[in-house]
Steps between C-alpha positions, in 0.01 A plus 500: 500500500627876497755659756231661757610839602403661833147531464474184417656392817282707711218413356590095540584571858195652628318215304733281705365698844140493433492177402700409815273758729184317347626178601566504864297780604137326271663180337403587163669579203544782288301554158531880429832558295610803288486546130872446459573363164904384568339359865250280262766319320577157622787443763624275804620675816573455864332665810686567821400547835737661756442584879708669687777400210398168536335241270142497557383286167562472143307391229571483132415384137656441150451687222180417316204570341372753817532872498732605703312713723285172643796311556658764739137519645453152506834446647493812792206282648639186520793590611343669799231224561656139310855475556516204667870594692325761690124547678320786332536843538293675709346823532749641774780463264410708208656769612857325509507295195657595200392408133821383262367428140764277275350530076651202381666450166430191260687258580771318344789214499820587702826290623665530838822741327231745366292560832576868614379549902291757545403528123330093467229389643459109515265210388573189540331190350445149549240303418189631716716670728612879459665735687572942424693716657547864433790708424505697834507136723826467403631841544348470842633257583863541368512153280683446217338363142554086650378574822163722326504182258480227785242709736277534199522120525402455817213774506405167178535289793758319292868405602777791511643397148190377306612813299715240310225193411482549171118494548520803721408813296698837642304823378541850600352840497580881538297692749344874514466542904382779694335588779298762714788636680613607169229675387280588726529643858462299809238205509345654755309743243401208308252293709192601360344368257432863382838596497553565143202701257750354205398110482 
């Protein structure tokens, strides 16, 4: 899809906090989106929940046939109600969590010598079982391209070095990430569901 500038960003983002505002504070989801014709286009991304700096859920899909716009939607509320590492959010926490949005990139074939940290993201295949990682876990984390390579396996729930079956596909992916404390001011002037006049 096209590079989204900074409107587009915004505009993703407070999707990304209404949708997450509707579903702890009314469990339902959101169905009024802007007229945005680059937001239409197809796309896979990554939602991110952070309290207090902290991972608080994260939910994510492939590029594919959905717009854009419902897949950060989509995503925003099941990270904050479905991710199955942590209980859901609830409405005390609003205030403190952050939103981090990843737009994902197609993705394609790569070998262990051409993974750059901090630029790859990570999918790893086998059989049934799949496992993705994005750029930033690495950074994070301070690993190097065979360490990002073996946790992608395990996230799989495969051995360390499945990365070498032959039947084990290795894909990866660029990222577009960004978040509130970027763009906007404080969370704190963004818990209602009124808080923008723009979406």
């Amino acid at each position: 899809m096209s590079p989204l500038g900074s409107r587009e960003k915004q505009t993703l983002l407070e999707i990304g906090r209404r949708a997450l505002i509707l579903a702890v504070e009314r469990r339902e989801s959101l169905e009024e989106f802007p007229a945005d014709e680059i937001l239409w286009q197809p796309g896979g991304a990554f939602v991110t929940l952070r309290r207090r700096q902290r991972l608080r859920g994260c939910v994510g899909e492939l590029p594919s046939h959905r717009a854009l716009i419902h897949v950060v939607a989509h995503c925003a509320r099941a990270a904050a109600l479905e991710d199955s590492r942590f209980e859901p959010v609830g409405p005390a926490e609003l205030q403190e969590v952050e939103i981090e949005v990843s737009i994902l990139s197609p993705l394609f074939g790569i070998t262990l010598e051409r993974i750059e940290v901090g630029k790859h993201g990570l999918l790893v295949s086998h059989g049934w079982q799949r496992g993705l990682l994005l750029p930033q876990v690495a950074t994070q984390f301070g690993w190097a391209a065979e360490r990002f390579l073996e946790e992608t396996c395990v996230k799989a729930g495969l051995v360390r070095d499945a990365w070498k079956h032959p039947d084990t596909r290795v894909e990866a992916f660029t990222a577009d990430v960004f978040s509130e404390s970027e763009l906007w001011p404080p969370a704190q002037a963004r818990t209602s569901p009124g808080y923008s006049s723009s979406v």
